[in-house]
C-alpha positions in Angstrom: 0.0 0.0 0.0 1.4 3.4 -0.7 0.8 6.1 2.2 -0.5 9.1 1.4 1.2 12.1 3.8 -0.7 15.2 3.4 2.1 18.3 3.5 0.7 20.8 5.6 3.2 24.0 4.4 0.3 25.8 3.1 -2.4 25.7 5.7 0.6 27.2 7.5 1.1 30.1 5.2 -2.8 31.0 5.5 -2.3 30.9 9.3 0.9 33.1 9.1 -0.9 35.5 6.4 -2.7 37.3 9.1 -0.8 36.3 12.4 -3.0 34.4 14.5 -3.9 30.7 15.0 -6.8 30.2 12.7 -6.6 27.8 10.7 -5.7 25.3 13.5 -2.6 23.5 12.0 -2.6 21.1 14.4 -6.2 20.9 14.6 -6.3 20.5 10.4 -3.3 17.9 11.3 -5.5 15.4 13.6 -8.6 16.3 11.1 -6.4 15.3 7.6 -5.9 11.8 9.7 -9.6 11.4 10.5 -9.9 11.6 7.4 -7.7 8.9 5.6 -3.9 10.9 5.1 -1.9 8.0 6.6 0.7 10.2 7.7 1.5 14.1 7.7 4.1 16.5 6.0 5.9 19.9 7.4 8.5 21.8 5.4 10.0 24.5 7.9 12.3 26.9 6.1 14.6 29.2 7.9 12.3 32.2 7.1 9.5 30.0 8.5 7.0 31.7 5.9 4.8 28.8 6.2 5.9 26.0 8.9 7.0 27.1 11.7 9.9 25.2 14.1 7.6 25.9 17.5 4.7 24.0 14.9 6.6 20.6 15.4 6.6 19.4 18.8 3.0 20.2 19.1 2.5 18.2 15.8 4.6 15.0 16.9 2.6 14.8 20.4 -0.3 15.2 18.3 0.1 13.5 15.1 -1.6 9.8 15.1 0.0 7.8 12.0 3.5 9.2 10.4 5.3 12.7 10.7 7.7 13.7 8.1 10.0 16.5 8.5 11.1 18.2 5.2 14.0 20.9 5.0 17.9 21.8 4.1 19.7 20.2 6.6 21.7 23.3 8.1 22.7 23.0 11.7 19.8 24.9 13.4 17.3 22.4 11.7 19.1 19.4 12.1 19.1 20.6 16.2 15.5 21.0 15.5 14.5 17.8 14.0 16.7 16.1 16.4 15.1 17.4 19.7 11.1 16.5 18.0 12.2 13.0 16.7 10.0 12.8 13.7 9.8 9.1 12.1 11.0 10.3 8.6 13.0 13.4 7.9 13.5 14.1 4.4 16.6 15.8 3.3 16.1 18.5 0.4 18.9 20.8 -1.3 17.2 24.0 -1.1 18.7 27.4 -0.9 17.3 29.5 1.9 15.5 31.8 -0.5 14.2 29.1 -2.8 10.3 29.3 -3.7 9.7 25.6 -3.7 12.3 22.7 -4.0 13.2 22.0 -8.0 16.0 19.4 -8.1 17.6 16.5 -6.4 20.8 16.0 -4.1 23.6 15.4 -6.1 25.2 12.2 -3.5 28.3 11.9 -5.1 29.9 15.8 -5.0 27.6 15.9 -1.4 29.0 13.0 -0.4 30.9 13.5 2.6 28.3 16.4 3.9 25.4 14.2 3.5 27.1 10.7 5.1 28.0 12.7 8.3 24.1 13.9 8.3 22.5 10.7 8.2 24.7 8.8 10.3 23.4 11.7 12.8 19.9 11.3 12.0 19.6 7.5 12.1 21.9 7.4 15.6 18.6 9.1 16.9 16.2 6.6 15.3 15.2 8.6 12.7 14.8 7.1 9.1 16.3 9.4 6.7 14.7 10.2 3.1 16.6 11.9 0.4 14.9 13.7 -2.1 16.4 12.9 -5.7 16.4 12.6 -9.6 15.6 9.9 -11.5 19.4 9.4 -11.6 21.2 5.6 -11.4 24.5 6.9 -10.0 22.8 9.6 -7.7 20.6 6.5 -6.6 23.2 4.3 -6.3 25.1 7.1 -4.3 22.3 7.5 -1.5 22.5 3.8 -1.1 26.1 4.2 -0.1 25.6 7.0 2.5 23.4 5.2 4.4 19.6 6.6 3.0 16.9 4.2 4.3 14.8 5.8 1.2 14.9 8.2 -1.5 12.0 10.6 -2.4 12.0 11.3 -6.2 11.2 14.8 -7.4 8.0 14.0 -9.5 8.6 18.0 -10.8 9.7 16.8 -14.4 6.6 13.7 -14.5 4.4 16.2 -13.9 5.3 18.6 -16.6 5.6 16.2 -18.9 2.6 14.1 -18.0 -0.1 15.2 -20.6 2.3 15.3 -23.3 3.1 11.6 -22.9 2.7 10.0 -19.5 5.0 6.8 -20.5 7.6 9.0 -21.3 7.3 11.1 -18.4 7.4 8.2 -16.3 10.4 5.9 -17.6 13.5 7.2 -16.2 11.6 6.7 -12.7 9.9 4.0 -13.1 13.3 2.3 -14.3 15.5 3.5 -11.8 12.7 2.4 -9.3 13.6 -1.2 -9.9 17.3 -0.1 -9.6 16.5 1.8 -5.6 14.8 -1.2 -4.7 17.3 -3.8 -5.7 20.2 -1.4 -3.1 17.4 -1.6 -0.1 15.6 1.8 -0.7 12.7 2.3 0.4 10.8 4.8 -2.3 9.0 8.1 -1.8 7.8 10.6 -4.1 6.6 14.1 -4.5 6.2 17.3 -5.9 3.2 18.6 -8.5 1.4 15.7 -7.8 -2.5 15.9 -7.8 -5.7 14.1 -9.0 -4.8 13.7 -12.5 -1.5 12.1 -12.7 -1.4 10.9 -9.0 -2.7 7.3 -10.4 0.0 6.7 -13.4 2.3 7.0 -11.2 1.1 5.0 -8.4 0.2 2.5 -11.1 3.3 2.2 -13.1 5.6 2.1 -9.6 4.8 -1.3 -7.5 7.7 -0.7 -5.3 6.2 3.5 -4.0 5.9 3.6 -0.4 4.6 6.5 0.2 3.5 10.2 -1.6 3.7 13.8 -0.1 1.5 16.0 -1.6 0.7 19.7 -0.1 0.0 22.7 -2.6 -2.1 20.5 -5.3 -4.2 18.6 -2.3 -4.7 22.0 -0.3 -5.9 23.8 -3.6 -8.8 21.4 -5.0 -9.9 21.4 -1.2 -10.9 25.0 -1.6 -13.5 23.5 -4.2 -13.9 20.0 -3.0 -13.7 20.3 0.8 -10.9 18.5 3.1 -12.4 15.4 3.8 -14.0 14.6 -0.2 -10.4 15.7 -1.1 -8.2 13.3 0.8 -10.6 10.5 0.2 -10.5 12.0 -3.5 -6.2 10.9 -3.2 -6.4 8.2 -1.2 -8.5 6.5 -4.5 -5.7 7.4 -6.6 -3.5 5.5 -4.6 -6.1 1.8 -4.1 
């Protein structure tokens, strides 16, 4: 079965927008678990425009199935991450200013950084995620560094989906076989949503779970929280 975690970034930035506590995030946390997510998704940045660090305590104690931590791994989130004990952190290569994350870890130049990192995490029982391309070597390279999984950056799929899904999904659905045969467990996100959220699931046997946040957050305005996640969680049967 492949989990669905539900990334919570932008019900934080509508919280943020006007400085108070409304929404809830960790009231739409427990709700998104009611209603299906099997596990749930932060990605605090240093400028903490949408997740805050002071959010994720309160969402560990409260969270019920899974909680992911997402971010650039800089010393004052590793601290962080380190003190909550998430069950997954999942290690991204953003720059502090970036909009939204747009590429992979490159695990061979980062090689030495990111083995130092993980051995860190995973000393404090905390499985460690890297998010990636579609890359053999780059796979093959988070293998050696000690990744328990990988998380590919759906970004390209999902541009090239309605052009030609197959060819939007073969360099990941063939370097899926490749993670799985080195003892990766396999995530993936980015630009998912309703319409090619099945393809994928469909054409990758081996996905363990899927974070999706802005797509899922977006068709709830229309479809409601509950008919939305249910709406996913179909996708992914």
């Amino acid at each position: 079965m492949t989990r669905l975690s539900v990334n919570l970034n932008k019900i934080a930035l509508l919280r943020n927008s006007r400085g108070s506590n409304f929404p809830d995030l960790i009231q739409v946390a427990k709700d998104c678990e009611r209603f299906g997510a099997q596990g749930i998704t932060v990605h605090p940045r240093p400028g903490e425009r949408h997740c805050k660090f002071s959010d994720l305590q309160l969402l560990k104690e409260n969270c019920t199935t899974e909680f992911n931590i997402e971010g650039f791994p800089d010393r004052h989130f590793l601290d962080e991450v380190i003190k909550v004990k998430p069950h997954q952190c999942t290690l991204v290569p953003d720059d502090p200013t970036q909009l939204t994350s747009d590429h992979g870890w490159n695990t061979i130049v980062q090689k030495d950084f990111l083995k130092e990192i993980i051995a860190e995490l995973k000393s404090n029982n905390i499985r460690v995620s890297l998010f990636i391309d579609a890359d053999t070597t780059l796979i093959e390279g988070a293998a050696n560094i000690g990744a328990d999984r990988i998380e590919y950056y759906t970004g390209p799929y999902a541009k090239n989906f309605h052009t030609n899904p197959e060819t939007a999904i073969k360099e990941i659905k063939e370097t899926c076989v490749f993670a799985q045969q080195l003892g990766l467990g396999i995530n993936a996100g980015h630009d998912l949503n309703l319409e090619n959220l099945k393809y994928l699931k469909d054409n990758l046997v081996q996905l363990d779970e899927v974070s999706i946040g802005h797509a899922l957050i977006c068709d709830a305005i229309y479809l409601g929280l509950e008919n939305t996640i249910r709406l996913y969680l179909n996708k992914l049967a």
